[in-house]
C-alpha positions in Angstrom: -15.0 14.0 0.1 -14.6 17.7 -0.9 -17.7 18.1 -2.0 -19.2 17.0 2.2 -16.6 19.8 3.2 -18.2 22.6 1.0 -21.8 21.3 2.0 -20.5 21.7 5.2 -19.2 25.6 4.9 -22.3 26.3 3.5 -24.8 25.0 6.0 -22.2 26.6 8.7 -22.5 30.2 7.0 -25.9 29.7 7.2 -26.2 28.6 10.8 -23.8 31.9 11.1 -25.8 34.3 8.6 -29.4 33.3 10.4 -27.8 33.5 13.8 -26.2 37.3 13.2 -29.2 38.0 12.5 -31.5 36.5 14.9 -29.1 38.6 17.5 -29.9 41.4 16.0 -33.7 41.6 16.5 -32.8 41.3 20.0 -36.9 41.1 21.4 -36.9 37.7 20.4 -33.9 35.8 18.8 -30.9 36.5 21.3 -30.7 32.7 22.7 -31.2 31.1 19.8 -29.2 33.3 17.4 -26.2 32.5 19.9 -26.9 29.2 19.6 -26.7 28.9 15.7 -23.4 31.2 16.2 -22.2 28.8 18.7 -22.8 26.2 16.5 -22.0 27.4 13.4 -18.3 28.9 14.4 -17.6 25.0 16.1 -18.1 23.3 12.8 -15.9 26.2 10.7 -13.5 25.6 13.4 -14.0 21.8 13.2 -12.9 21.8 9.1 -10.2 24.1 9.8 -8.4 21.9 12.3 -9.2 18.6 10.8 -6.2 16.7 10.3 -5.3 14.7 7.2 -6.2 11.1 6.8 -3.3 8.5 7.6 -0.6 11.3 7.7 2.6 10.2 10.2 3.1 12.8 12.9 6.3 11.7 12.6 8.5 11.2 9.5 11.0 9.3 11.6 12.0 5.3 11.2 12.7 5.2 14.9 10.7 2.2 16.7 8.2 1.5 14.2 7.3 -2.2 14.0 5.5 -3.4 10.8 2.5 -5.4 12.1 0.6 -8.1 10.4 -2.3 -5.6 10.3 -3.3 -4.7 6.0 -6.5 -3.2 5.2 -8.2 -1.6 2.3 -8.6 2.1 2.5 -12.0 2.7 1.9 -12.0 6.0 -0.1 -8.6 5.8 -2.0 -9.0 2.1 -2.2 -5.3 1.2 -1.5 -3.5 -1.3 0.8 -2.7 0.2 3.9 -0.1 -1.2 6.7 -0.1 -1.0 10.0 3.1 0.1 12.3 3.6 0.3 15.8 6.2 2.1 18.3 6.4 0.2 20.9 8.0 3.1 23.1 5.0 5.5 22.9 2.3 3.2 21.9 1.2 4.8 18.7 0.3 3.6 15.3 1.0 4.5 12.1 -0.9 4.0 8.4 1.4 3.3 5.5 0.3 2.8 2.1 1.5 -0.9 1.1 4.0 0.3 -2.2 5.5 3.2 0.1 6.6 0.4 2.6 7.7 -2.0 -0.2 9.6 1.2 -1.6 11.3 1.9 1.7 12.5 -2.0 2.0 14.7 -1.3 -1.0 
């Protein structure tokens, strides 16, 4: 997964790097060196805001319901478990040992 966020920063820089400099030959790149800018800022911006992967917002036993819900993470490859809180309606992932671990 690392290596689609570096392949990502590169092809951003680029989009950034080509679009400077598109601007800067004013007579005939101005709209679409801002557009590769634009574009190339958004996705910078996109990795640097991207949230973790089945992270709790909340580290809080409060309200969560274990559901009948178990799936197989598809990249670390481990049982997950699903919880619900019934009072705000969200759901939660759990990796299966952590729960079992918590039950003790």
């Amino acid at each position: 997964m690392i290596w689609l966020r570096i392949a990502l920063v590169i092809y951003a820089l680029l989009y950034i790097v080509g679009g400077y400099f598109l601007v800067r030959n004013q007579n005939q790149g101005l709209l679409v060196g801002g557009y590769f800018l634009i574009n190339g800022l958004v996705i910078i911006g996109a990795l640097l805001f991207e949230r973790g992967r089945y992270e709790p917002k909340f580290k809080t036993k409060d309200g969560w319901e274990t559901t009948n819900e178990r799936f197989i993470d598809d990249i670390s490859g481990k049982e997950m478990v699903v919880r619900y809180n019934r009072r705000t309606g969200e759901r939660d992932y759990v990796e299966e040992r952590l729960k079992k671990k918590d039950k003790q």
